[in-house]
mmCIF file of the N, C-alpha and C atoms, coordinates in Angstrom:
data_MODEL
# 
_entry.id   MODEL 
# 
loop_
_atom_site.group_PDB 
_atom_site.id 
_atom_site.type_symbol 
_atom_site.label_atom_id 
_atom_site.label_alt_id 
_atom_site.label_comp_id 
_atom_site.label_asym_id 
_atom_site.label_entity_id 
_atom_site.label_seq_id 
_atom_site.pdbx_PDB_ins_code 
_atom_site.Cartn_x 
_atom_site.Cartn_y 
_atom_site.Cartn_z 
_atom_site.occupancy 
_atom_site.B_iso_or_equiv 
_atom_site.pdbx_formal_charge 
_atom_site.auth_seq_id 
_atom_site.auth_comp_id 
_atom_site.auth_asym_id 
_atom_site.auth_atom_id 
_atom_site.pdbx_PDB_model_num 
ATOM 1   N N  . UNK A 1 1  ? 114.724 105.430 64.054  1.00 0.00 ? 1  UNK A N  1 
ATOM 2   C CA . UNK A 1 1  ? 114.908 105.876 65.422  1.00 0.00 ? 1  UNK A CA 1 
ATOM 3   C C  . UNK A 1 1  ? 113.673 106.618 65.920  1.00 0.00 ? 1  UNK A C  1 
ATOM 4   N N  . UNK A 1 2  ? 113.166 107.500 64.973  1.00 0.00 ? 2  UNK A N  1 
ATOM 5   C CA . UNK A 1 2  ? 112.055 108.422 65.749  1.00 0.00 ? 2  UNK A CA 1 
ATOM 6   C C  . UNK A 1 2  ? 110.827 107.766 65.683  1.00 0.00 ? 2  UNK A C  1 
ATOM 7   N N  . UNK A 1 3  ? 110.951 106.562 64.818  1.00 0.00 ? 3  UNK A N  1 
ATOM 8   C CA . UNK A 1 3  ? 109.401 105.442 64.545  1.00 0.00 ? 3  UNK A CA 1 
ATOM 9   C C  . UNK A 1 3  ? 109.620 104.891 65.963  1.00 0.00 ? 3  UNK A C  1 
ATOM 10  N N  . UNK A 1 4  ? 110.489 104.176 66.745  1.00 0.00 ? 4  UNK A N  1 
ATOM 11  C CA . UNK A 1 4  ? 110.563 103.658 67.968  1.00 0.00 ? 4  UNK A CA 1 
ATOM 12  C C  . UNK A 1 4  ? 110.087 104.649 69.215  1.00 0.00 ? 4  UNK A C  1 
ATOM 13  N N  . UNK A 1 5  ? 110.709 106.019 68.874  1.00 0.00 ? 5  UNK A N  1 
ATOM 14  C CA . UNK A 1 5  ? 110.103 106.981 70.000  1.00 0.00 ? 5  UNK A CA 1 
ATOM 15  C C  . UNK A 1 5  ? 108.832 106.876 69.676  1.00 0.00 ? 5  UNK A C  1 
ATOM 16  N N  . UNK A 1 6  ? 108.052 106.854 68.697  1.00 0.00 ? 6  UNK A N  1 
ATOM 17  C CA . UNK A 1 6  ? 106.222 106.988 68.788  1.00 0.00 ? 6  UNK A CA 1 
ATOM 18  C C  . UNK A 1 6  ? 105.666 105.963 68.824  1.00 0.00 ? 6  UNK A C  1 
ATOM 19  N N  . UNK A 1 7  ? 106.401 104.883 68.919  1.00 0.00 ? 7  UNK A N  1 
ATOM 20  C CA . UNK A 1 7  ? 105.757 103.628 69.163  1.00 0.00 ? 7  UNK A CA 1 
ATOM 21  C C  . UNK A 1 7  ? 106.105 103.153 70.556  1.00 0.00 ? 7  UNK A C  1 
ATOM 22  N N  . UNK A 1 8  ? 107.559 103.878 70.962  1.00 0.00 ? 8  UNK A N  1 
ATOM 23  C CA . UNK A 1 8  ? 107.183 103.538 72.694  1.00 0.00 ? 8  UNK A CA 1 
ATOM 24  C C  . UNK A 1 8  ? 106.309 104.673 73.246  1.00 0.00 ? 8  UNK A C  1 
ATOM 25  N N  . UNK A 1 9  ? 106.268 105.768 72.727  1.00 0.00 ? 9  UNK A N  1 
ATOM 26  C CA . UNK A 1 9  ? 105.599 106.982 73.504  1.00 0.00 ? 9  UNK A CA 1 
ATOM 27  C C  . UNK A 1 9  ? 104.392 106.712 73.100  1.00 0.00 ? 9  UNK A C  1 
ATOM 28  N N  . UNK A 1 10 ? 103.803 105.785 72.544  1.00 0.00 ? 10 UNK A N  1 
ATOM 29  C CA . UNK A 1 10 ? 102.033 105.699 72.574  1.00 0.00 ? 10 UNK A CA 1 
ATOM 30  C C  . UNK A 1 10 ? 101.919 104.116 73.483  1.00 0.00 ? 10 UNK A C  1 
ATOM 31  N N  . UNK A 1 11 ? 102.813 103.621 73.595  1.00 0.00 ? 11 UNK A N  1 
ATOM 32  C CA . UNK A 1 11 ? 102.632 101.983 74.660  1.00 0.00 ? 11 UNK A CA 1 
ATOM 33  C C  . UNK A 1 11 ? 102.313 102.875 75.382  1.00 0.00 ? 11 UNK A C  1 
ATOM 34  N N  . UNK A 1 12 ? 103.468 103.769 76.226  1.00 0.00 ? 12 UNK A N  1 
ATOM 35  C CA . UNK A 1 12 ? 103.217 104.168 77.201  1.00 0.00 ? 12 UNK A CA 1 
ATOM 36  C C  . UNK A 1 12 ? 101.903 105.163 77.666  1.00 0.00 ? 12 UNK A C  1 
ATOM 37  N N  . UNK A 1 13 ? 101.805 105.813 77.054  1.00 0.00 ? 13 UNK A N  1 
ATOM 38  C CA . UNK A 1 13 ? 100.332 106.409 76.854  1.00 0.00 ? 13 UNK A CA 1 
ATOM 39  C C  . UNK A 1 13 ? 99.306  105.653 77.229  1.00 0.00 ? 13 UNK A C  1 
ATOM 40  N N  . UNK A 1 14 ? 99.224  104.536 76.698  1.00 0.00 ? 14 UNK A N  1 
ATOM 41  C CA . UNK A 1 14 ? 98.127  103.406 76.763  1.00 0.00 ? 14 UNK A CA 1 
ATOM 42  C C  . UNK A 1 14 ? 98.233  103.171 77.766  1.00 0.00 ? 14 UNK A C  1 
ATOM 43  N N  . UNK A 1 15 ? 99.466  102.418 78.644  1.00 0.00 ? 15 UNK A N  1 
ATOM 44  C CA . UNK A 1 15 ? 99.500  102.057 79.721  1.00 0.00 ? 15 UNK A CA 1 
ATOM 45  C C  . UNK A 1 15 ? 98.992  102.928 80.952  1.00 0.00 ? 15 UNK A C  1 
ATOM 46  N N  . UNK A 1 16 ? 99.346  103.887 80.748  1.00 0.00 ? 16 UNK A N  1 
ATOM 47  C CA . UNK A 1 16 ? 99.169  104.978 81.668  1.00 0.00 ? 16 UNK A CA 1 
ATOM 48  C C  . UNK A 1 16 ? 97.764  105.324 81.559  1.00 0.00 ? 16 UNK A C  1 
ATOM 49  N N  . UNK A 1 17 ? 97.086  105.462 80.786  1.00 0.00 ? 17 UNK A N  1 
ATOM 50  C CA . UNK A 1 17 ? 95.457  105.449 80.552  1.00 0.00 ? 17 UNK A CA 1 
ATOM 51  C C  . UNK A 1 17 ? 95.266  104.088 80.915  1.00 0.00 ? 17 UNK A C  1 
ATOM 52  N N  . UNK A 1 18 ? 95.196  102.673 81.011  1.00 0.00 ? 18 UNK A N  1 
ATOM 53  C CA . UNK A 1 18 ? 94.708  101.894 81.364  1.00 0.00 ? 18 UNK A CA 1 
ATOM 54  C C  . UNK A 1 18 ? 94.926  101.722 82.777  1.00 0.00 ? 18 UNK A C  1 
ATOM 55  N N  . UNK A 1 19 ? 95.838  102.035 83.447  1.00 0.00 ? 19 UNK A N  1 
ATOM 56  C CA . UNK A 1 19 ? 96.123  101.675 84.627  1.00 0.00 ? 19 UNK A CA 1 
ATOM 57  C C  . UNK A 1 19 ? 95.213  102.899 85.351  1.00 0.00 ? 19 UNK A C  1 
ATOM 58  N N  . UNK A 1 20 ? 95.204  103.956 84.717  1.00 0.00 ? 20 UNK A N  1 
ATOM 59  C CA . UNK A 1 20 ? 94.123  105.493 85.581  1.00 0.00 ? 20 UNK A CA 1 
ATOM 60  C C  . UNK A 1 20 ? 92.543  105.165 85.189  1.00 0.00 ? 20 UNK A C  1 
ATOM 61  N N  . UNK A 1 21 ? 91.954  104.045 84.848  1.00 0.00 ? 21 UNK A N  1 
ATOM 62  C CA . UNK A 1 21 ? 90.635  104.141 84.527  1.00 0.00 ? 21 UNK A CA 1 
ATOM 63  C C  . UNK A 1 21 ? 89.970  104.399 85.336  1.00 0.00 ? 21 UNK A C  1 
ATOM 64  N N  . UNK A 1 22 ? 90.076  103.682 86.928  1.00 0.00 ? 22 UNK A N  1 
ATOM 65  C CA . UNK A 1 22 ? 89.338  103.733 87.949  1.00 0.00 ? 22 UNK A CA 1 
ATOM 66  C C  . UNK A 1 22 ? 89.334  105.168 88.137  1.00 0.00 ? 22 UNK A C  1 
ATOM 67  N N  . UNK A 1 23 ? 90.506  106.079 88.571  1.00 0.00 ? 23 UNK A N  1 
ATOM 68  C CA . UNK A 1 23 ? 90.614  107.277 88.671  1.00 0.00 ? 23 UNK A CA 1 
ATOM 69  C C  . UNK A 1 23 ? 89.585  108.288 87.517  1.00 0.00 ? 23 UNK A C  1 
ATOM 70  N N  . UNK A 1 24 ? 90.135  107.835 86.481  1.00 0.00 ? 24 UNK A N  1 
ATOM 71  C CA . UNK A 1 24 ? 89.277  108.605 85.468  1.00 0.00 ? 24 UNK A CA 1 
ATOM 72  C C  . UNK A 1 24 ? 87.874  109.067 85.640  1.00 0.00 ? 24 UNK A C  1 
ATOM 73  N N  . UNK A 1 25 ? 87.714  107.382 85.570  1.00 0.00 ? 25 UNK A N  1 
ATOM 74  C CA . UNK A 1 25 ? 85.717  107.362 85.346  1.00 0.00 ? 25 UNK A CA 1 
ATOM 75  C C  . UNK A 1 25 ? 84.997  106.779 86.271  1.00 0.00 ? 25 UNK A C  1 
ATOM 76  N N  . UNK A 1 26 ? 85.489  106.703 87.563  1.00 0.00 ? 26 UNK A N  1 
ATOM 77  C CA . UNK A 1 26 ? 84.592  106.587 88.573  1.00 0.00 ? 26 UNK A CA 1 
ATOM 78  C C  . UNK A 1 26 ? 84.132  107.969 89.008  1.00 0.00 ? 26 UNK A C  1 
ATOM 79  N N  . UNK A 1 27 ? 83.209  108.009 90.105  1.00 0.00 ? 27 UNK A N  1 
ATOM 80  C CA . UNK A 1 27 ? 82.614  109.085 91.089  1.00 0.00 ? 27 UNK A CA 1 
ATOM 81  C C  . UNK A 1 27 ? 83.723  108.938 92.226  1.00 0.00 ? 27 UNK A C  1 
ATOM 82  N N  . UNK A 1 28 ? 83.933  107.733 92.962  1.00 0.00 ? 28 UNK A N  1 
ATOM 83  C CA . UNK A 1 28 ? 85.049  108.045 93.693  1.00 0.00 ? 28 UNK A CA 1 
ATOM 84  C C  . UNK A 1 28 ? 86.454  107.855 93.205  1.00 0.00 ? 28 UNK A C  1 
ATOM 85  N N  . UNK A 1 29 ? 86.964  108.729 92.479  1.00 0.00 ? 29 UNK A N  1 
ATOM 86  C CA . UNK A 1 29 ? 88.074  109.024 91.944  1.00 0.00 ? 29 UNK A CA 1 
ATOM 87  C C  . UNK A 1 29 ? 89.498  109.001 92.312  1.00 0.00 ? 29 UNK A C  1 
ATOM 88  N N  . UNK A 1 30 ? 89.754  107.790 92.982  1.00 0.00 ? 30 UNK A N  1 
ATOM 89  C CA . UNK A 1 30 ? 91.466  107.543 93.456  1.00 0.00 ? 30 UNK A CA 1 
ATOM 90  C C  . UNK A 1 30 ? 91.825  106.807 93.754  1.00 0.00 ? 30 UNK A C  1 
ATOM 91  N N  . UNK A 1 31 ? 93.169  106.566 93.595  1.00 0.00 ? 31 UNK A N  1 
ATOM 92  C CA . UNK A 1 31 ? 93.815  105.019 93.454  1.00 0.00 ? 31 UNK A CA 1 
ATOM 93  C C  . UNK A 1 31 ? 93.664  104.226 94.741  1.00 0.00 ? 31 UNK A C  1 
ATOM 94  N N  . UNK A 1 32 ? 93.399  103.334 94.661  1.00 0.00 ? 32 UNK A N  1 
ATOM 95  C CA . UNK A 1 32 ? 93.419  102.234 96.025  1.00 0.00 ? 32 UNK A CA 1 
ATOM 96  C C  . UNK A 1 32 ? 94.749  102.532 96.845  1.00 0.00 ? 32 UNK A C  1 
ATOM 97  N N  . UNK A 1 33 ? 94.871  102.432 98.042  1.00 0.00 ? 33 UNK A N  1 
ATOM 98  C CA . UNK A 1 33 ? 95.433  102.256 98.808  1.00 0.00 ? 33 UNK A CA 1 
ATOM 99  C C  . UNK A 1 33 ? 96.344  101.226 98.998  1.00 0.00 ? 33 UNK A C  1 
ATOM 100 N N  . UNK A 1 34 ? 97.563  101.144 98.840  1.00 0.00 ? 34 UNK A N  1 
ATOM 101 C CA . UNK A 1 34 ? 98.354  99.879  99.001  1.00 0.00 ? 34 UNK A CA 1 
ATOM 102 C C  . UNK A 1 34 ? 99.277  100.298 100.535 1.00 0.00 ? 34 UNK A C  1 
ATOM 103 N N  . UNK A 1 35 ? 98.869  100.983 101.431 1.00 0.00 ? 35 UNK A N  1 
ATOM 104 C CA . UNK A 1 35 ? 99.646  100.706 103.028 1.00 0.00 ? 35 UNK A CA 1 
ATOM 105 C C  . UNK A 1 35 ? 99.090  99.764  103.396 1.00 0.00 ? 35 UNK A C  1 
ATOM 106 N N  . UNK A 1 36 ? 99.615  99.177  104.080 1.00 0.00 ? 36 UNK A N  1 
ATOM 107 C CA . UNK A 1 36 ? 99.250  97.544  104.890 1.00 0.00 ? 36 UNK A CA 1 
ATOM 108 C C  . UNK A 1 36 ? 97.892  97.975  106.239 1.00 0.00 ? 36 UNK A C  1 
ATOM 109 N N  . UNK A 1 37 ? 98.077  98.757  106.498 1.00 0.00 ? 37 UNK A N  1 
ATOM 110 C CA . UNK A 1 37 ? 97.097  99.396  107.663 1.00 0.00 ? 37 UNK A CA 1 
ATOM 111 C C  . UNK A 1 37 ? 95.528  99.633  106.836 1.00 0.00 ? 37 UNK A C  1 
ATOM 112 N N  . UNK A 1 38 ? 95.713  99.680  105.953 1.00 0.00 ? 38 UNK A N  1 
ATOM 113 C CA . UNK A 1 38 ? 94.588  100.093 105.396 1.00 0.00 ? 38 UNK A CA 1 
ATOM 114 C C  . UNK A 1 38 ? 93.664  98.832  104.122 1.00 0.00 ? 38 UNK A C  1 
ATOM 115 N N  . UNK A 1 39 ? 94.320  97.721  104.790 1.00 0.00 ? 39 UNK A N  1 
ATOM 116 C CA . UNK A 1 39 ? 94.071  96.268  104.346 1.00 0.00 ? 39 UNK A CA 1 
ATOM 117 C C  . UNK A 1 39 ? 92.991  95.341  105.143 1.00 0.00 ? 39 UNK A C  1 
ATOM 118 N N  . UNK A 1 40 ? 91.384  95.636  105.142 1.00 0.00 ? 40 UNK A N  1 
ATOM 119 C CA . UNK A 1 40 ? 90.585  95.050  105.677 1.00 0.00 ? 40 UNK A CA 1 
ATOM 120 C C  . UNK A 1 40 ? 91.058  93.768  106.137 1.00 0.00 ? 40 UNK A C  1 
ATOM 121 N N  . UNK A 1 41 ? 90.955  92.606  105.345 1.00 0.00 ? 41 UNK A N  1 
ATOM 122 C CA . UNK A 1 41 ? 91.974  91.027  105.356 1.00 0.00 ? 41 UNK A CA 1 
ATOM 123 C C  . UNK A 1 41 ? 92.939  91.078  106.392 1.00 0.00 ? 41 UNK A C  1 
ATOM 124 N N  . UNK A 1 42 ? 93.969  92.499  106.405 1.00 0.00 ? 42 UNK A N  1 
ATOM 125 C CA . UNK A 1 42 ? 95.340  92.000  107.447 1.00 0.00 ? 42 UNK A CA 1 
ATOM 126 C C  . UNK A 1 42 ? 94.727  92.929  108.248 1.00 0.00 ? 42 UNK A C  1 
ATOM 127 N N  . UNK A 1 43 ? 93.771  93.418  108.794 1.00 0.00 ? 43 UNK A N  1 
ATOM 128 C CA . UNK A 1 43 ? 93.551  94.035  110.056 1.00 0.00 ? 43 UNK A CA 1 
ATOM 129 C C  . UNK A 1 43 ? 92.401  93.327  110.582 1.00 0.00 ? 43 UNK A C  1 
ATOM 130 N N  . UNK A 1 44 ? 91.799  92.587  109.553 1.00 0.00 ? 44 UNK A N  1 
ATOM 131 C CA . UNK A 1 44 ? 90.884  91.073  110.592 1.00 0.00 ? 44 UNK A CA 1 
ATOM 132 C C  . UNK A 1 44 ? 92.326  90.168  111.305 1.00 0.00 ? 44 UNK A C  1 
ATOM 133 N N  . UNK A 1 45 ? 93.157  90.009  110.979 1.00 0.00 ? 45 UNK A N  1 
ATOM 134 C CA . UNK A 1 45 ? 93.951  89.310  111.610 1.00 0.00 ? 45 UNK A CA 1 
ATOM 135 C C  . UNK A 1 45 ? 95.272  90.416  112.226 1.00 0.00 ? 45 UNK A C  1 
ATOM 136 N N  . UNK A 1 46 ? 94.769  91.582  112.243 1.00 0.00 ? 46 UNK A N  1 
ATOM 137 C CA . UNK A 1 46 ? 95.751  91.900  113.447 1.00 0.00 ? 46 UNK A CA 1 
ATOM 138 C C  . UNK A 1 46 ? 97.271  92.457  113.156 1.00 0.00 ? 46 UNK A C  1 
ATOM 139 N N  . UNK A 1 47 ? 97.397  92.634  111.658 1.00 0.00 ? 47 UNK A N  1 
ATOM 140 C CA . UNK A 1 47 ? 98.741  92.528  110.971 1.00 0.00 ? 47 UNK A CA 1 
ATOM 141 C C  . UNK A 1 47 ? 98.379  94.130  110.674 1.00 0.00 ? 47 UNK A C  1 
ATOM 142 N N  . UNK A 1 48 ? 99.127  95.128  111.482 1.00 0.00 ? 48 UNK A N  1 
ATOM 143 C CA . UNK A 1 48 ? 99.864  96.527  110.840 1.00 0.00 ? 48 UNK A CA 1 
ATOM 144 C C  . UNK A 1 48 ? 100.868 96.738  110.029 1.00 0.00 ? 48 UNK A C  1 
ATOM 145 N N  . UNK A 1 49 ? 101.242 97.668  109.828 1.00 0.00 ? 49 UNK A N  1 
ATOM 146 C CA . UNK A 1 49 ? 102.586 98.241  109.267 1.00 0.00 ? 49 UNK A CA 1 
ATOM 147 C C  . UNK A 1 49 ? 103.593 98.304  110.403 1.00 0.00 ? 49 UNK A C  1 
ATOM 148 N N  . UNK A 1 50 ? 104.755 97.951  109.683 1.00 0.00 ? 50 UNK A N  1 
ATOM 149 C CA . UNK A 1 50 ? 105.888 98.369  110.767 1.00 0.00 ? 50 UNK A CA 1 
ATOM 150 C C  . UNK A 1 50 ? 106.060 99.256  111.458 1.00 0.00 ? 50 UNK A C  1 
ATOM 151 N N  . UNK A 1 51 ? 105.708 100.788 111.068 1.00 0.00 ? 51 UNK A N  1 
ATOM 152 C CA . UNK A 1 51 ? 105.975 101.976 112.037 1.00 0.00 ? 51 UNK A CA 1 
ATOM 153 C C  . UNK A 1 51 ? 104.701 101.713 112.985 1.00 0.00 ? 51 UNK A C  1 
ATOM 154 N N  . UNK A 1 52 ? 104.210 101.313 112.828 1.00 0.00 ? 52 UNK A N  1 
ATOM 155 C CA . UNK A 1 52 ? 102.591 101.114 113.782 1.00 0.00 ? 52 UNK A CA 1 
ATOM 156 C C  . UNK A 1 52 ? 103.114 100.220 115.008 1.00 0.00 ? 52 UNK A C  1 
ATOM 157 N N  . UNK A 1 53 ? 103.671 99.092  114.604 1.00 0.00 ? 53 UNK A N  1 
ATOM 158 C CA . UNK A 1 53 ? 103.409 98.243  115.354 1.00 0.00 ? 53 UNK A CA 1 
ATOM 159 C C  . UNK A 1 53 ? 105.049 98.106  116.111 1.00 0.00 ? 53 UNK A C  1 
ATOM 160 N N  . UNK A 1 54 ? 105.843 99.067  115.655 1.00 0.00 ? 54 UNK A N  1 
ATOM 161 C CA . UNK A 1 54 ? 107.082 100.039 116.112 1.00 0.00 ? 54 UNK A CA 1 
ATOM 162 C C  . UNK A 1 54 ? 106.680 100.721 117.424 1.00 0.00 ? 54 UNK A C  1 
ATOM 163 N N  . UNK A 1 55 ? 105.820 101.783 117.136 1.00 0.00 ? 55 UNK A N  1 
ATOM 164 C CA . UNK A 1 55 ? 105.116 102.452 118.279 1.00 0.00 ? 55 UNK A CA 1 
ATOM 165 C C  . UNK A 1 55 ? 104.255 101.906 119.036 1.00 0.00 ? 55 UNK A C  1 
ATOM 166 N N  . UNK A 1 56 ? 103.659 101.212 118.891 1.00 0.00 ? 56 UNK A N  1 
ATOM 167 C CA . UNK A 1 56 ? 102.900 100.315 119.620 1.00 0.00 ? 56 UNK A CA 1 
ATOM 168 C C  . UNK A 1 56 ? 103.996 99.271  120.679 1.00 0.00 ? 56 UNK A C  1 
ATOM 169 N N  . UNK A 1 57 ? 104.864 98.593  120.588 1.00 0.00 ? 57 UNK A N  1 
ATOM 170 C CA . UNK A 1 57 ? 105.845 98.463  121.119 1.00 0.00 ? 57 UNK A CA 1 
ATOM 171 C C  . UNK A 1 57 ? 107.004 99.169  122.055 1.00 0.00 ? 57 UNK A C  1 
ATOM 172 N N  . UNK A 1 58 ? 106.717 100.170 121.695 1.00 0.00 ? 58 UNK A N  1 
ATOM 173 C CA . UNK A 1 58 ? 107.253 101.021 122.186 1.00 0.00 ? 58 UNK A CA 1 
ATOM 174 C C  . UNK A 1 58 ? 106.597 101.788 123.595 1.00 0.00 ? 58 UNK A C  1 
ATOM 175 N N  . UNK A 1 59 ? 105.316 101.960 123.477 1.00 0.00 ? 59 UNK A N  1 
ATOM 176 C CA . UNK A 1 59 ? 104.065 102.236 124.134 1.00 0.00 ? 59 UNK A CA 1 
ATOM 177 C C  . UNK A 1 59 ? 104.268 101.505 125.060 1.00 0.00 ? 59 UNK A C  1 
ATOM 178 N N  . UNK A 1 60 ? 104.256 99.930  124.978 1.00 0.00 ? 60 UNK A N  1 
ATOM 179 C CA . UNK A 1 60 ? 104.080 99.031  126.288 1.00 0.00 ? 60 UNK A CA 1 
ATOM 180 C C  . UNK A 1 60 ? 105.275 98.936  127.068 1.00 0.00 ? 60 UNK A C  1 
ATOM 181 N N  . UNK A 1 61 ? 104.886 98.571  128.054 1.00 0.00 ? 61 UNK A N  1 
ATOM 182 C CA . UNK A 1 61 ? 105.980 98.334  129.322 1.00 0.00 ? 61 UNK A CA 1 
ATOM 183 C C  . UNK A 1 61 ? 106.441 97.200  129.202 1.00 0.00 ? 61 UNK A C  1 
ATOM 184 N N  . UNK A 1 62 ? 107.663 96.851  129.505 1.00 0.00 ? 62 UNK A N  1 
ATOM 185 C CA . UNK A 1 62 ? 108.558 95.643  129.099 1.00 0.00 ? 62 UNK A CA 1 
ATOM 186 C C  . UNK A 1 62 ? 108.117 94.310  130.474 1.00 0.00 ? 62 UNK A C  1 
ATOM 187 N N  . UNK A 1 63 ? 108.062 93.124  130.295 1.00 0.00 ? 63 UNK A N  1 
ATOM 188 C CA . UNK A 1 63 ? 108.251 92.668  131.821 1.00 0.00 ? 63 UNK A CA 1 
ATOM 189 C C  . UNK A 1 63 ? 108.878 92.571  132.690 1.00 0.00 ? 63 UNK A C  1 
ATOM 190 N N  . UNK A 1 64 ? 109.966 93.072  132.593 1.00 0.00 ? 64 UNK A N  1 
ATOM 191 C CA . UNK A 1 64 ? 110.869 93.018  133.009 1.00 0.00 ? 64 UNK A CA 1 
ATOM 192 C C  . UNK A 1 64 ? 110.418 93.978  133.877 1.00 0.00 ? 64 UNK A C  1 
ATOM 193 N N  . UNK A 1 65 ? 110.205 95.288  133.753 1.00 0.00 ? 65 UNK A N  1 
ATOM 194 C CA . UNK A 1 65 ? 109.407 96.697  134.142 1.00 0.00 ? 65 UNK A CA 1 
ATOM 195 C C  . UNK A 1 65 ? 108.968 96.533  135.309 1.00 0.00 ? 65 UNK A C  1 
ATOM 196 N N  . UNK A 1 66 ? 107.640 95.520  134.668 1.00 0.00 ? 66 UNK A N  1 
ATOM 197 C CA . UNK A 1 66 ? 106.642 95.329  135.479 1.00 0.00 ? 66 UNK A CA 1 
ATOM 198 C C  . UNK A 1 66 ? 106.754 94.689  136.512 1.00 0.00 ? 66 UNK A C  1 
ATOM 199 N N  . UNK A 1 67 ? 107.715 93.561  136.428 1.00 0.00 ? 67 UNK A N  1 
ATOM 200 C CA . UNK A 1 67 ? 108.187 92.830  137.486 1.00 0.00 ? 67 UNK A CA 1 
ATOM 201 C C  . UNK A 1 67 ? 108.822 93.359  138.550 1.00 0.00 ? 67 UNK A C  1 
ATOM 202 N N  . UNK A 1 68 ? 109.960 93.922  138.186 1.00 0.00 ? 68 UNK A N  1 
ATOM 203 C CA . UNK A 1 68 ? 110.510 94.994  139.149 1.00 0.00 ? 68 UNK A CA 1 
ATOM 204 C C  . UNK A 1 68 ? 109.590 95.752  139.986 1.00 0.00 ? 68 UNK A C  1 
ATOM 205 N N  . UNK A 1 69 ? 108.324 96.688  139.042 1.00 0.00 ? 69 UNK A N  1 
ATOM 206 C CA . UNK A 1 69 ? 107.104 97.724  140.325 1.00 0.00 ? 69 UNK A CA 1 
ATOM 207 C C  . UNK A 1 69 ? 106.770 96.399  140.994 1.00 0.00 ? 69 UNK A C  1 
ATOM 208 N N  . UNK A 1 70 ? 106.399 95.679  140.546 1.00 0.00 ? 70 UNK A N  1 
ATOM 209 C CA . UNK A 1 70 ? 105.567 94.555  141.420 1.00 0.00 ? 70 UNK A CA 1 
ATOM 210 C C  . UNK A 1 70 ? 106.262 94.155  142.727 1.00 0.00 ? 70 UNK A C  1 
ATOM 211 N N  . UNK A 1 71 ? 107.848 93.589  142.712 1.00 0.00 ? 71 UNK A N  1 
ATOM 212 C CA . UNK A 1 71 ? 108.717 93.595  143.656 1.00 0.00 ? 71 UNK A CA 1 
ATOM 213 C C  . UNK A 1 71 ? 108.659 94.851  144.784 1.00 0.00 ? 71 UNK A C  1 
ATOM 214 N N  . UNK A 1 72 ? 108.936 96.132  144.453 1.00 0.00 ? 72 UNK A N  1 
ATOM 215 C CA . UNK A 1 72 ? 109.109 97.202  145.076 1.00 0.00 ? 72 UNK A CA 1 
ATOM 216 C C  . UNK A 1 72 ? 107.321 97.956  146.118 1.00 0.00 ? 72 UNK A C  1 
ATOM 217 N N  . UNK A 1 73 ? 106.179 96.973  145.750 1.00 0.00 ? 73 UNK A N  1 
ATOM 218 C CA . UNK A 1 73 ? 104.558 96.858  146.151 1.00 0.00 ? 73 UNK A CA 1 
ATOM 219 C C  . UNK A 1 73 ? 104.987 96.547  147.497 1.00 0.00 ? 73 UNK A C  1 
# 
């Protein structure tokens, strides 16, 4: 039983050191970014995150809106 605890508690060890290398031993020291906003590739094409593009929607005037001021000109 306690041979299995030190043989999963050093996988995990490992893992956890292999996955922090970048962090470790670079100069710029921190994990990449996985928000969608912060995805060169999906912001050449225009693709935010949901709360972004939530508020952004929200921001614009409906046509319906617009149609109506336009009527009332």
């Amino acid at each position: 039983m306690i041979k299995i605890l030190i043989i999963g508690s050093v996988i995990l060890f490992i893992a956890i050191l292999l996955m922090g290398i970048r962090v470790f031993f670079t100069r710029k020291g921190e994990f990449p970014s996985l928000h969608i906003g912060d995805s060169k590739p999906l912001q050449d094409r225009g693709i935010h995150c949901a709360t972004s593009q939530d508020s952004e929607m929200r921001r614009r005037e409906s046509p319906i809106e617009e149609m109506l001021k336009s009527e009332n000109i």
